[in-house]
C-alpha angles and dihedrals in degrees: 000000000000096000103040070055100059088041091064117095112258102264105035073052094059105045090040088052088056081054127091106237129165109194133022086260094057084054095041089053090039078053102051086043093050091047093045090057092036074067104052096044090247094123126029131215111295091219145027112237101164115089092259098122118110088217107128115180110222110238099187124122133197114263092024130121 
């Protein structure tokens, strides 16, 4: 399952990961039914994967200039 997992794209992946599922055909149908309404517009993306996050670790150490 792992691996039908890691062969999704990215976002069918992330949404199907978020699902129950059983066996490798309840993800494969949850699959197809994710990318259907990916489509359509009805679900958007799980995740953001761009670099659009406004996160910024803070590298400063003490002592230092």
């Amino acid at each position: 399952m792992a691996r039908f997992l890691k062969g999704l794209n990215q976002d069918i992946a992330n949404v199907v990961e978020l699902k129950h599922y059983v066996e490798v055909k309840d993800m494969v149908h949850m699959a197809k039914k994710v990318e259907r309404q990916l489509r359509k517009g009805h679900v958007r993306p799980a995740f953001n994967s761009g670099s659009l996050s406004s996160w910024k670790p803070n590298l400063k150490r003490e002592g230092t200039v």
